[in-house]
C-alpha positions as CSV (number, residue, x, y, z in Angstrom):
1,X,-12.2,-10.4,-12.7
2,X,-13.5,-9.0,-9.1
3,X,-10.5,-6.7,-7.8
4,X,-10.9,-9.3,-4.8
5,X,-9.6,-12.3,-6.8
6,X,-6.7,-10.5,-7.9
7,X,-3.3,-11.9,-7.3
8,X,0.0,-9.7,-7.3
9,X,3.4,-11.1,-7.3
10,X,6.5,-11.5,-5.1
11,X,8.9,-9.0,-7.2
12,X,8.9,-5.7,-5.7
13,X,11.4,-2.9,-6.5
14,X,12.2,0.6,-5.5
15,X,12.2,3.0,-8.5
16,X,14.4,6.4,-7.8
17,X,13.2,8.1,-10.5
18,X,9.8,7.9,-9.5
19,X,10.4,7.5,-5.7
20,X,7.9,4.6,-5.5
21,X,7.9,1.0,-4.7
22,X,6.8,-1.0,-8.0
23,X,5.1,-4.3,-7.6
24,X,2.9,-6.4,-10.3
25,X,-0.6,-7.6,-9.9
26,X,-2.2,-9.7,-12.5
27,X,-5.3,-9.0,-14.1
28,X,-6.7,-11.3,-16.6
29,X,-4.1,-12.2,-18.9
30,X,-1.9,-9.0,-18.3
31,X,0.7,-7.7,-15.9
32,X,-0.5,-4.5,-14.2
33,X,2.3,-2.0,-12.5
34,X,1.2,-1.1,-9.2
35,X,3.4,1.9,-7.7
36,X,2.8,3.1,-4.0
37,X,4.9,6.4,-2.9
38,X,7.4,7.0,-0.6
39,X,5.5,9.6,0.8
40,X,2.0,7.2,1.1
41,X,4.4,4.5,2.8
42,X,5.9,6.8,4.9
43,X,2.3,8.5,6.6
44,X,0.2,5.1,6.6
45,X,3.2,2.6,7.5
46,X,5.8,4.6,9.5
47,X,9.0,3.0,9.1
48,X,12.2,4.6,10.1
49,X,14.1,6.4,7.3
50,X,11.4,5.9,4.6
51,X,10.4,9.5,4.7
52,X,14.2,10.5,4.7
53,X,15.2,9.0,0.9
54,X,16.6,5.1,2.2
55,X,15.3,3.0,-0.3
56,X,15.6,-0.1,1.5
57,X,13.6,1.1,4.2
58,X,10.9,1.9,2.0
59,X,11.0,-1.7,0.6
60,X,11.3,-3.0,4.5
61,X,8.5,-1.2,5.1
62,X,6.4,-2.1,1.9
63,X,7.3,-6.1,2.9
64,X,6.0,-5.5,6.1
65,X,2.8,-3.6,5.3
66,X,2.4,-6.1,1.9
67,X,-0.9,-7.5,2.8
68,X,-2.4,-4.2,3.1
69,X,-0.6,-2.7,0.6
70,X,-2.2,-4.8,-2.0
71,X,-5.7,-4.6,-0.8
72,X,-5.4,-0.5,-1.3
73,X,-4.4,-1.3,-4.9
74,X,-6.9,-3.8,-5.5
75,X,-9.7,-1.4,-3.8
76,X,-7.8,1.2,-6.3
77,X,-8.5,-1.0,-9.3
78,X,-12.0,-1.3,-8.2
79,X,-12.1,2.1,-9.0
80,X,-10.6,1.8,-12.4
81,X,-7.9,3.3,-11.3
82,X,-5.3,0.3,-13.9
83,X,-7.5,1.7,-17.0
84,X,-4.3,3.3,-17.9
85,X,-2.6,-0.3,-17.3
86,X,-0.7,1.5,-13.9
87,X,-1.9,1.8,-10.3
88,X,-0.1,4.8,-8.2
89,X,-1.1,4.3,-4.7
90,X,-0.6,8.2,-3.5
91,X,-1.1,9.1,0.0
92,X,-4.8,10.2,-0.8
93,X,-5.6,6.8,-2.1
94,X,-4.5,5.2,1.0
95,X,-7.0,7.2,3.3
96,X,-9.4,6.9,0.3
97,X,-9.4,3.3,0.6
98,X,-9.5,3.6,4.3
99,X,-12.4,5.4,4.7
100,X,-14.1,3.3,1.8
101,X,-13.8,0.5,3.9
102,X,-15.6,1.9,6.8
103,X,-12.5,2.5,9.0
104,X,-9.0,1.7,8.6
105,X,-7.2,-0.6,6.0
106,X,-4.2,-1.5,8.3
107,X,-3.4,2.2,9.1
108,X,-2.2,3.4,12.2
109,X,-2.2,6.7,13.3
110,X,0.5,8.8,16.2
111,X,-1.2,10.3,19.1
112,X,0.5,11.1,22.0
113,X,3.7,10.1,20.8
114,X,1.8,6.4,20.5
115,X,1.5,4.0,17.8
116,X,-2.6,3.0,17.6
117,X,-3.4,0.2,15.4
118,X,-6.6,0.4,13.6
119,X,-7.7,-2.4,12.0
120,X,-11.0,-3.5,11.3
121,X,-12.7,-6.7,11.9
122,X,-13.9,-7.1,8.8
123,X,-10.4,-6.9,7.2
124,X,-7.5,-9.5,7.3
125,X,-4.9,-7.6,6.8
126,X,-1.9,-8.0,9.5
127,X,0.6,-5.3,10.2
128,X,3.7,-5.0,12.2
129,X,4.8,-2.7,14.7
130,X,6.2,0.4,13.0
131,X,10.1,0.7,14.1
């Protein structure tokens, strides 16, 4: 199955222990676990309190960054990255993605105190304005 053509499910969860948001794509005939950090939501989505421990924020911002989200894991499991039947999307893999792209998977960056979206053209993701 092309990473493309991979579907991920609604069900979304923030794990403590771990300090991710979990969230399930399906490959084939099996479920895959799909993690992205606090941390990597945090310094590619913004969000306020995600950085700071609020678990719901993190979730907030994972739902409004979902799109995205999911195309960094899918671009992660073109890399083979769910051999181990687990995808951790780390801060690192987020830029990785971006810059395998050719620019920016949905990523904004601060300057100046402002919020630049960077999106592009040939991508679909959408994104919302960080809060």
């Amino acid at each position: 199955m092309r990473a493309a053509d991979i579907p991920f499910d609604e069900a979304r969860s923030f794990v403590e222990a771990v300090q991710s948001v979990l969230f399930f794509a399906r490959v084939g005939d099996r479920t895959v676990r799909c993690y992205i950090t606090r941390d990597a939501l945090a310094a590619c989505f913004g969000g306020a309190g995600t950085a700071d421990g609020h678990a719901s924020a993190s979730l907030e911002t994972f739902d409004r960054n979902v799109e995205c989200i999911h195309e960094i894991a899918r671009h992660s499991m073109d890399r083979g990255a769910a051999a181990g039947h687990a995808v951790v999307i780390t801060t690192k893999d987020a830029f990785r993605a971006m810059v395998a792209a050719g620019g920016c998977i949905c990523l904004r960056m601060r300057k100046g105190g402002e919020w630049l979206r960077l999106d592009p053209p040939s991508l679909s993701c959408s994104t919302s304005e960080p809060t």
